[in-house]
PyMOL commands that place a pseudoatom at each C-alpha (Angstrom):
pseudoatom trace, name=CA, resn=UNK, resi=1, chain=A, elem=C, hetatm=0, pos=[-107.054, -70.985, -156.674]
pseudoatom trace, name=CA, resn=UNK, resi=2, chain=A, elem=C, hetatm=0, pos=[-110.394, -71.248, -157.970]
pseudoatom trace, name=CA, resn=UNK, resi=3, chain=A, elem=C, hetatm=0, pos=[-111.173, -75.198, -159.117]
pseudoatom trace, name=CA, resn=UNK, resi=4, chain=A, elem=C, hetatm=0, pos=[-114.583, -76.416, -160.546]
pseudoatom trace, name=CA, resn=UNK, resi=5, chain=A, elem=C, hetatm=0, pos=[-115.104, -80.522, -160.185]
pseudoatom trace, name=CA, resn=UNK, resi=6, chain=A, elem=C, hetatm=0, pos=[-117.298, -81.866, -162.456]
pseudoatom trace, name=CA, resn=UNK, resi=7, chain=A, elem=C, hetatm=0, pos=[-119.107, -85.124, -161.266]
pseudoatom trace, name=CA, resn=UNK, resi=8, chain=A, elem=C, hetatm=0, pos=[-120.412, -87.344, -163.858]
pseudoatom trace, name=CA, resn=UNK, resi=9, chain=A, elem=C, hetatm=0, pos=[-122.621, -90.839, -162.858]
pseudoatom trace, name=CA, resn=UNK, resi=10, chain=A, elem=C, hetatm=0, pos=[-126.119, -91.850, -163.672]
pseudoatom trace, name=CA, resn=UNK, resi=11, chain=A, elem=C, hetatm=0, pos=[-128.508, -91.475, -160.508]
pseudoatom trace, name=CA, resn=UNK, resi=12, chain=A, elem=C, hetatm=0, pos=[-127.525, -93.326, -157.203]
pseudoatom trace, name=CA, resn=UNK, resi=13, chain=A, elem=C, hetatm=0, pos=[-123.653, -93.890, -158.382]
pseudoatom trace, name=CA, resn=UNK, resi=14, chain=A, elem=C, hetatm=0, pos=[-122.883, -91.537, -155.172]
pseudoatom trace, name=CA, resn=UNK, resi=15, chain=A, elem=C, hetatm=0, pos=[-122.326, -88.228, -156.732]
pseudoatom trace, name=CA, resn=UNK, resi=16, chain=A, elem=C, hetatm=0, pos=[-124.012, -86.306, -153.733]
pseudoatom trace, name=CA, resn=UNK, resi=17, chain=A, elem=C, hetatm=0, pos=[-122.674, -88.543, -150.715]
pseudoatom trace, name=CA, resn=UNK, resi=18, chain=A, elem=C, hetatm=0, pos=[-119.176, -87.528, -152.530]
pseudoatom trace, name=CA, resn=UNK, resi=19, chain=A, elem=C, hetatm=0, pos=[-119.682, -84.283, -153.020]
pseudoatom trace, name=CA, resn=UNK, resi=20, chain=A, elem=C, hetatm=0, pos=[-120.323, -84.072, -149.722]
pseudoatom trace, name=CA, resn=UNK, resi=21, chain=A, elem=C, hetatm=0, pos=[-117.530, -85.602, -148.239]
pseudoatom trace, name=CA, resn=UNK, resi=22, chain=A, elem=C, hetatm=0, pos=[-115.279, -83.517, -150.150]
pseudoatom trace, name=CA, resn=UNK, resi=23, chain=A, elem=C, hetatm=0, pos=[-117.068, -80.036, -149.195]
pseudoatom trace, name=CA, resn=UNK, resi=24, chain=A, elem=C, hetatm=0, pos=[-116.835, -81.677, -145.348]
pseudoatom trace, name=CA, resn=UNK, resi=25, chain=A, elem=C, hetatm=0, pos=[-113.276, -81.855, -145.483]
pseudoatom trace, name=CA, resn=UNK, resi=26, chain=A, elem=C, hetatm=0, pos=[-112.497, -79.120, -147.764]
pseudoatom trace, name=CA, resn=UNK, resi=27, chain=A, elem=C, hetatm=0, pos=[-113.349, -75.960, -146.983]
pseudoatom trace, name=CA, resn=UNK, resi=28, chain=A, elem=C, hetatm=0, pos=[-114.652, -73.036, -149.050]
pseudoatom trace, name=CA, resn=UNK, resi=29, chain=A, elem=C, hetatm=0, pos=[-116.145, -75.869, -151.165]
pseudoatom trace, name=CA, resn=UNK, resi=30, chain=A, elem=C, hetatm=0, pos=[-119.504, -75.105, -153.061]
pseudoatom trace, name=CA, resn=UNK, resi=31, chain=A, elem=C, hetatm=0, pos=[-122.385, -77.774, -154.211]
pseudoatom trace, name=CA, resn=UNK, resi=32, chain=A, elem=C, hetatm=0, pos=[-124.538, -77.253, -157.306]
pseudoatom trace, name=CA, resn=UNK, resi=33, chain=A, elem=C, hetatm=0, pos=[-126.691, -79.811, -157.303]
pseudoatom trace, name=CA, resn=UNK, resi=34, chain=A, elem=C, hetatm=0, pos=[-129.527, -80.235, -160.034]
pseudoatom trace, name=CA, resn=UNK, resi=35, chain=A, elem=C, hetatm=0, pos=[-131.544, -82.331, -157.951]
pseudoatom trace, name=CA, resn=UNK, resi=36, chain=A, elem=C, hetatm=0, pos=[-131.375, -79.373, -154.971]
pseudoatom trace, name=CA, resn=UNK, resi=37, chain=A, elem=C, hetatm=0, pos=[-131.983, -76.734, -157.623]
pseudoatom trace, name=CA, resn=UNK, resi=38, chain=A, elem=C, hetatm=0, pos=[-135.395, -79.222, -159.042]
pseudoatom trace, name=CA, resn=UNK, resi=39, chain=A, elem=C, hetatm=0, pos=[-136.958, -79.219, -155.158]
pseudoatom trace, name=CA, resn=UNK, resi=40, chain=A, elem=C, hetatm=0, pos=[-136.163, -75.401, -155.080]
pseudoatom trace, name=CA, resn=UNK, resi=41, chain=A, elem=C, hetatm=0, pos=[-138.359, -74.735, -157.899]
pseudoatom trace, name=CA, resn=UNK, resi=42, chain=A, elem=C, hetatm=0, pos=[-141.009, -77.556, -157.467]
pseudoatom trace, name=CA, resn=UNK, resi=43, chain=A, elem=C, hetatm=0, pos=[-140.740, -79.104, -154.135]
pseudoatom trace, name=CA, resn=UNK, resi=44, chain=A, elem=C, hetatm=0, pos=[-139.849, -82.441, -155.445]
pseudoatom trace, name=CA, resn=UNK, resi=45, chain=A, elem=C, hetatm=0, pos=[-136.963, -84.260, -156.507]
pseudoatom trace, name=CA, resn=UNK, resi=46, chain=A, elem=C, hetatm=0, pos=[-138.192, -86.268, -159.018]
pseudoatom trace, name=CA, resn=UNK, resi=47, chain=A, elem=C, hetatm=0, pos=[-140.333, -83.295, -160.889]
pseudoatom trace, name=CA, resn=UNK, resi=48, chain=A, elem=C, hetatm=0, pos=[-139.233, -82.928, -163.963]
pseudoatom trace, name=CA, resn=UNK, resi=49, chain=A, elem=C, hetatm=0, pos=[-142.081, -80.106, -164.932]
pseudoatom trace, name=CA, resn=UNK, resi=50, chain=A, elem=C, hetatm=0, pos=[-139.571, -77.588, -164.620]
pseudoatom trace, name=CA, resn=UNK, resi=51, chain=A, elem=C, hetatm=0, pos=[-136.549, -78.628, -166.289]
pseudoatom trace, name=CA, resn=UNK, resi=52, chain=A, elem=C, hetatm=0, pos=[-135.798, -76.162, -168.108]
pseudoatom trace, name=CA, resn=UNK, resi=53, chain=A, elem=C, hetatm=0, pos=[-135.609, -73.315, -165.796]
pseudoatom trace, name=CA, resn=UNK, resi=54, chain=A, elem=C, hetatm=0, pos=[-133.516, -75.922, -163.570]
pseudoatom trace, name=CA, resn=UNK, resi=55, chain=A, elem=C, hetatm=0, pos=[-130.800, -76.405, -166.012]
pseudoatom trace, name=CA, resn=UNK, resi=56, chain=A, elem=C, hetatm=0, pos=[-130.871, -72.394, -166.694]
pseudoatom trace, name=CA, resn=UNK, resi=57, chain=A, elem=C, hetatm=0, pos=[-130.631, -71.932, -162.829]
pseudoatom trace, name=CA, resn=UNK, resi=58, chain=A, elem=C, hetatm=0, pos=[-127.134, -74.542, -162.848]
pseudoatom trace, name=CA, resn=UNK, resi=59, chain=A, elem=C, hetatm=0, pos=[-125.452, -72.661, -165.736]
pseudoatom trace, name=CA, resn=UNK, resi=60, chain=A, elem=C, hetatm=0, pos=[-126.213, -69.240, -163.740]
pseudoatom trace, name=CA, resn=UNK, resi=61, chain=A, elem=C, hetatm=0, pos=[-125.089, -70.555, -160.256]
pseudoatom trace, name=CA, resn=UNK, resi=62, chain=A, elem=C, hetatm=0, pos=[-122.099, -72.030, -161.997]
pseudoatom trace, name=CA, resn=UNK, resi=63, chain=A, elem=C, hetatm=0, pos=[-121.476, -68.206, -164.193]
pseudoatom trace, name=CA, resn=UNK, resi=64, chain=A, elem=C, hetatm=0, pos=[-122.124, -66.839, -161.023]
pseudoatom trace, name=CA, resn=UNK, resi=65, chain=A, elem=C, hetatm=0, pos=[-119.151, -68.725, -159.005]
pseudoatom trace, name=CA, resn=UNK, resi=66, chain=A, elem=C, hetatm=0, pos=[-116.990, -68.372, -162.034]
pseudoatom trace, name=CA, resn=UNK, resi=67, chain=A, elem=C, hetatm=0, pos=[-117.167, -64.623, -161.612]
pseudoatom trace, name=CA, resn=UNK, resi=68, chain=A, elem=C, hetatm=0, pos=[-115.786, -64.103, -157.897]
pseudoatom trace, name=CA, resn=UNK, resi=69, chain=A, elem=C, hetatm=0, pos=[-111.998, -63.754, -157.167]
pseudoatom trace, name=CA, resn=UNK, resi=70, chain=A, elem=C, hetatm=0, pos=[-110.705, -66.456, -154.445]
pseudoatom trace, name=CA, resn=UNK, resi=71, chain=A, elem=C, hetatm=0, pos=[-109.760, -69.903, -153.408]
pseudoatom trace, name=CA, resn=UNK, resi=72, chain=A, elem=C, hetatm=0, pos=[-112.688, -72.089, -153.521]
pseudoatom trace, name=CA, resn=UNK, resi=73, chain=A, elem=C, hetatm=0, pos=[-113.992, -75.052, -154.497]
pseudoatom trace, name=CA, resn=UNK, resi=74, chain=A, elem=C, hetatm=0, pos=[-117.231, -75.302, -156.916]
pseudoatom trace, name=CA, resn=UNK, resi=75, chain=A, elem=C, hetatm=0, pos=[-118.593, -79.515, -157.553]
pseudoatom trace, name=CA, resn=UNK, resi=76, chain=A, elem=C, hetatm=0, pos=[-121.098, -79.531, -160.058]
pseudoatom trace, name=CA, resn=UNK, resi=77, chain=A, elem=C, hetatm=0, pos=[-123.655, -82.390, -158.875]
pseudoatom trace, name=CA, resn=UNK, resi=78, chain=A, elem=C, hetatm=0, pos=[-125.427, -84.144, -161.625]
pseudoatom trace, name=CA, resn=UNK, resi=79, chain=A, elem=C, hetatm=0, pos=[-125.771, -86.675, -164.201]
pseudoatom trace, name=CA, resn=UNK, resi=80, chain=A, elem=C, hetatm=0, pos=[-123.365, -85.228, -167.138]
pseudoatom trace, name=CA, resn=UNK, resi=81, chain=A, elem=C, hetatm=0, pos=[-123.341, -88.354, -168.688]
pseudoatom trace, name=CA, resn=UNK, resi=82, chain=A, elem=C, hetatm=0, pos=[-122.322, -87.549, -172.578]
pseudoatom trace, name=CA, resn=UNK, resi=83, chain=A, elem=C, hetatm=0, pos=[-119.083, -85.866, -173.504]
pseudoatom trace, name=CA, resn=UNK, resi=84, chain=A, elem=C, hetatm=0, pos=[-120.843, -83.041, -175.159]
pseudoatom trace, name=CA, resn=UNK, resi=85, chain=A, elem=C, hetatm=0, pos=[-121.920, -81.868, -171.410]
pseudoatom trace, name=CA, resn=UNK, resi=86, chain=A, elem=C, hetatm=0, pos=[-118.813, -82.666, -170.194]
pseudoatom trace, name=CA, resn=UNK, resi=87, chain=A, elem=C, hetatm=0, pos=[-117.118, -80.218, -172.680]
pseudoatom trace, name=CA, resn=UNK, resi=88, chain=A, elem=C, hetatm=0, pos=[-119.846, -77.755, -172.107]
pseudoatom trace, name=CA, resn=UNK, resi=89, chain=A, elem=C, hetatm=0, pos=[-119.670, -77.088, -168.534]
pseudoatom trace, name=CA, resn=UNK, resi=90, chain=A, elem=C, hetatm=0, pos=[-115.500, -77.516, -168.562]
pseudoatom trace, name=CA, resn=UNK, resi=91, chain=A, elem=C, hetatm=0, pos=[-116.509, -74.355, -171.282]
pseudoatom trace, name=CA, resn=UNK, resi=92, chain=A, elem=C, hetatm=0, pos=[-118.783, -72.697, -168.841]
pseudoatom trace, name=CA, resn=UNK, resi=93, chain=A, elem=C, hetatm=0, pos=[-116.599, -73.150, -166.078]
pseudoatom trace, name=CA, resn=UNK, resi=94, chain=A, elem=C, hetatm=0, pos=[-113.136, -71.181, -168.241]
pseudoatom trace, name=CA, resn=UNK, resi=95, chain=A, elem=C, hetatm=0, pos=[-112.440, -69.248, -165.434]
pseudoatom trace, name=CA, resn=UNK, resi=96, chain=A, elem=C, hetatm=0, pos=[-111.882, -71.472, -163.205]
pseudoatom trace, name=CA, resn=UNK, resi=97, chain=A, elem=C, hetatm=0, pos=[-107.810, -72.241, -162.975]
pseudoatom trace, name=CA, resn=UNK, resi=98, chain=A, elem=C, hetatm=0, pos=[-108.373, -75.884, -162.437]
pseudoatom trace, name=CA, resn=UNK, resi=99, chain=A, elem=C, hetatm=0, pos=[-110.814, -78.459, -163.561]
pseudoatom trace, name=CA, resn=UNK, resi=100, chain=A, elem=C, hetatm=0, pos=[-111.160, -81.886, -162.506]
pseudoatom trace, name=CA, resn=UNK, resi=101, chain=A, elem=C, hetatm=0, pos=[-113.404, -84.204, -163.722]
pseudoatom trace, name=CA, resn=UNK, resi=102, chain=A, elem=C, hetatm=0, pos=[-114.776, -87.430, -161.664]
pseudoatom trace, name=CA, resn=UNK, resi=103, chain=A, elem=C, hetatm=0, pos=[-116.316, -90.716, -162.674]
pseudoatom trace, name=CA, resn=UNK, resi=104, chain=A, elem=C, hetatm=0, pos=[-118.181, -92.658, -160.278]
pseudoatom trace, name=CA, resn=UNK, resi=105, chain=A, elem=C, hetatm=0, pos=[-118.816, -95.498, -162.389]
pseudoatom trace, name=CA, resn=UNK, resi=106, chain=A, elem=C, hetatm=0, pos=[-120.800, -98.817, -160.621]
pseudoatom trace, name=CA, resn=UNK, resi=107, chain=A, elem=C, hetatm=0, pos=[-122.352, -101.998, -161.961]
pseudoatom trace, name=CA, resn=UNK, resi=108, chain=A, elem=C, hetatm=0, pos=[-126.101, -101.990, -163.050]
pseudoatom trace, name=CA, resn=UNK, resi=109, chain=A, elem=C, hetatm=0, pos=[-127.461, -104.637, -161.048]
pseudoatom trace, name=CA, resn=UNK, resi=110, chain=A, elem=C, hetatm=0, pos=[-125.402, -102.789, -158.096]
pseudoatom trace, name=CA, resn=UNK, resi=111, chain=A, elem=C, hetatm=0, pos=[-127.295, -99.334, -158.694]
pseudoatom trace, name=CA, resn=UNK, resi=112, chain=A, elem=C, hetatm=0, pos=[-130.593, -100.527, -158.767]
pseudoatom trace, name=CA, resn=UNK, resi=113, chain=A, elem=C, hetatm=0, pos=[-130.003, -102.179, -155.128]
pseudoatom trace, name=CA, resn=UNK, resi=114, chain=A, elem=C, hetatm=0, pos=[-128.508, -98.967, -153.764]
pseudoatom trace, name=CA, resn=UNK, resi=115, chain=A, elem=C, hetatm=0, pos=[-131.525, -97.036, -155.465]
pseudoatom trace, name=CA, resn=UNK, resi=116, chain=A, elem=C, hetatm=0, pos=[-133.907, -99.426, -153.532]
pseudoatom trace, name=CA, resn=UNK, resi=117, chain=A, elem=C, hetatm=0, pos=[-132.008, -98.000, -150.313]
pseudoatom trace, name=CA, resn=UNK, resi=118, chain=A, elem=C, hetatm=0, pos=[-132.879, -94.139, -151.120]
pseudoatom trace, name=CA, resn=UNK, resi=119, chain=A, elem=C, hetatm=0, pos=[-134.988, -92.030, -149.809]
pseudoatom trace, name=CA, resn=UNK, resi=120, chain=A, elem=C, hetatm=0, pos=[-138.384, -92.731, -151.716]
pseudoatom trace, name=CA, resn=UNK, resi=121, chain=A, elem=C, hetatm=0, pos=[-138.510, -89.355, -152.609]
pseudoatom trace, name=CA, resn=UNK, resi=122, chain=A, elem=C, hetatm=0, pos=[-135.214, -89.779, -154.399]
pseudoatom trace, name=CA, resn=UNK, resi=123, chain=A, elem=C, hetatm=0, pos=[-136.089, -93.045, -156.179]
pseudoatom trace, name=CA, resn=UNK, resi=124, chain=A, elem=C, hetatm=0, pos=[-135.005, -93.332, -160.002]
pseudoatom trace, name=CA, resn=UNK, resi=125, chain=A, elem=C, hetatm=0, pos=[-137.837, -95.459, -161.827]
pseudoatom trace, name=CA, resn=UNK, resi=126, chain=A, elem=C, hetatm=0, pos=[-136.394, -98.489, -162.824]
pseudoatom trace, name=CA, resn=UNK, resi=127, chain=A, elem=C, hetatm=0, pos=[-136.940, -98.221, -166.437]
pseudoatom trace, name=CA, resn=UNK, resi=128, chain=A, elem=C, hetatm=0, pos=[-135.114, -94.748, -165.959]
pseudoatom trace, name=CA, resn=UNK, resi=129, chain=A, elem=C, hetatm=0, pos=[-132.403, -95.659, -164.250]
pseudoatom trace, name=CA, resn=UNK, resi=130, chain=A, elem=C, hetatm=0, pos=[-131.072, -98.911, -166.961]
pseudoatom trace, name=CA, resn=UNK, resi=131, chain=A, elem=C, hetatm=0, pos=[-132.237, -96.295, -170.284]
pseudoatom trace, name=CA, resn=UNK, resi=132, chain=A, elem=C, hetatm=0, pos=[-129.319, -93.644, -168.120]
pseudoatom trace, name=CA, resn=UNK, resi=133, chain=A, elem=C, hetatm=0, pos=[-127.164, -96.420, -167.441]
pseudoatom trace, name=CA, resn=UNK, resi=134, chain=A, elem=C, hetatm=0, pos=[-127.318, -97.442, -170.862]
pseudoatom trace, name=CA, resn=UNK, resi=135, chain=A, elem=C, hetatm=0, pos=[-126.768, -94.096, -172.641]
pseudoatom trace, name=CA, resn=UNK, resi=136, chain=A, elem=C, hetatm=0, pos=[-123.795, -92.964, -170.596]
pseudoatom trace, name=CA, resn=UNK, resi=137, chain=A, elem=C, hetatm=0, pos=[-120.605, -92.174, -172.511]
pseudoatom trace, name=CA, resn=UNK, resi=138, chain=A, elem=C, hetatm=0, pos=[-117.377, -93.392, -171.128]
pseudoatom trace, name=CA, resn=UNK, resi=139, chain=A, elem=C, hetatm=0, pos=[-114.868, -90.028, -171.701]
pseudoatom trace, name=CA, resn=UNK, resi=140, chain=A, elem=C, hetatm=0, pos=[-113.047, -90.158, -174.555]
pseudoatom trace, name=CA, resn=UNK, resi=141, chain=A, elem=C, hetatm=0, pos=[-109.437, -89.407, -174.413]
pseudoatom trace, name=CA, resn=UNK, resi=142, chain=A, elem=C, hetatm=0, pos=[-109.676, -86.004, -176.326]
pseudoatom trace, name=CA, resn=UNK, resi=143, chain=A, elem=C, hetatm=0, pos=[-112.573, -84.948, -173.292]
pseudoatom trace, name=CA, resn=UNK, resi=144, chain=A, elem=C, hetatm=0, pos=[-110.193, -86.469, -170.968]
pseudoatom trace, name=CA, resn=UNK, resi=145, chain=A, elem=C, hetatm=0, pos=[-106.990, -84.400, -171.776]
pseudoatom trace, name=CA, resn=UNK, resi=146, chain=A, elem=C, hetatm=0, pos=[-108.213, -81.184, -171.551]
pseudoatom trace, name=CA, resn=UNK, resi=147, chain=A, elem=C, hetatm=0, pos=[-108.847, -81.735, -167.599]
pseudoatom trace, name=CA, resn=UNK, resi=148, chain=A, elem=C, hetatm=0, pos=[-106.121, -81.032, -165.411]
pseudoatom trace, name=CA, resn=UNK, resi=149, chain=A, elem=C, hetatm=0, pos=[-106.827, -83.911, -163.614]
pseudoatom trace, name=CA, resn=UNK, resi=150, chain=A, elem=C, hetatm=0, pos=[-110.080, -86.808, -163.781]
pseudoatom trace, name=CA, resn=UNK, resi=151, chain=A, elem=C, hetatm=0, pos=[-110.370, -89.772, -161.741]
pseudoatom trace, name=CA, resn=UNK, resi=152, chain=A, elem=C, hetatm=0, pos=[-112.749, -92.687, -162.173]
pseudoatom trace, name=CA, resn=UNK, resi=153, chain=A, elem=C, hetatm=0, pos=[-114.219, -93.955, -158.933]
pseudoatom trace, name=CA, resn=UNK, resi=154, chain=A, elem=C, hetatm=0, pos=[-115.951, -97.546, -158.781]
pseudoatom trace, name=CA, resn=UNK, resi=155, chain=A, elem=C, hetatm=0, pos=[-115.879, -98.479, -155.328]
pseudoatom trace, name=CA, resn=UNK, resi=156, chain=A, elem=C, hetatm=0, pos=[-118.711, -98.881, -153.105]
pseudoatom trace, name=CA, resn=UNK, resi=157, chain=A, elem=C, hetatm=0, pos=[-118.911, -95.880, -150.180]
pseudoatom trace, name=CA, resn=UNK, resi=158, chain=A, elem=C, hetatm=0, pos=[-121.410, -94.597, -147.741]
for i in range(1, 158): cmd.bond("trace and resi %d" % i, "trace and resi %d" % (i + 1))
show_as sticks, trace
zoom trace
C-alpha cells in the first residue's frame, strides 16, 4: 500500500523530529521536506530567494513518488497551514491509496521557546513565527473527511 502523510504545523511545532521518528520505525518511509529542498537549492534554510522553484521541486518529488508501484510511505514536511493546501496536496497525492493527515498543534508562547532551542540556522524570526501562528487554519470538517485518517498532536516530544 502506497500512503502519503501530510504534516501540517507552523515552524518549530515538531513536524521534522516526527517525521523522523516515523521513517525510523517505519520502513520504506520517504521525507519531503521544504526546508531540505530550500538548502538544496540555496544553501540555507531560511532563504527564501528561491521559493518558487522550491515549492515546484515538492510538487515534483511528491508526482514523482505518486508514480511508482509499492508499499511505502511518503510524509510531506512543511507548513500547510490553510485548507486550500491541505486539499491541494491530498489532490496531488490521488494515487496514493491512503492519506493521513497530522496536526501538531502547540501553544504560542510554547513555540517561540522551542524556536529559541533550534539550530540558529533554523531560527523562525519572531515576527514570522506569531504572523504563521496567527494565520493557520484549524481543518474544517469537510477537509477533514476526505482523509482516511488525521490526528491532531499537541504534546510536547523530543
Amino acid at each position: 500500500m502506497k500512503q502519503l502523510i501530510i504534516l501540517s504545523a507552523v515552524p518549530g511545532s515538531g513536524k521534522s523530529t516526527w517525521a523522523k521518528k516515523y521513517q525510523a520505525s517505519h520502513p520504506n518511509t520517504y521525507i519531503i521536506s521544504s526546508d531540505e529542498i530550500r538548502f538544496e537549492l540555496t544553501g540555507q534554510y531560511q532563504d527564501f530567494s528561491k521559493q518558487k522553484e522550491v515549492w515546484e521541486e515538492f510538487e515534483n518529488r511528491l508526482l514523482n513518488y505518486s508514480k511508482q508501484d509499492g508499499n511505502f510511505t511518503v510524509i510531506l514536511d512543511a507548513v500547510i497551514d490553510l485548507n486550500s493546501l491541505r486539499k491541494k496536496y491530498y489532490d496531488l497525492g490521488k494515487d496514493f491509496d491512503r492519506k493521513i493527515l497530522v496536526i501538531l498543534r502547540k501553544p504560542l508562547e510554547l513555540l517561540k521557546k522551542l524556536n529559541k532551542e533550534r539550530k540558529e540556522e533554523k531560527w523562525v524570526p519572531e515576527d514570522v513565527l506569531i504572523n504563521l501562528y496567527n494565520k493557520f487554519e484549524e481543518p474544517t470538517k469537510d477537509i477533514l473527511e476526505i482523509f482516511d485518517e488525521w490526528e491532531y498532536i499537541t504534546v510536547y516530544f523530543h
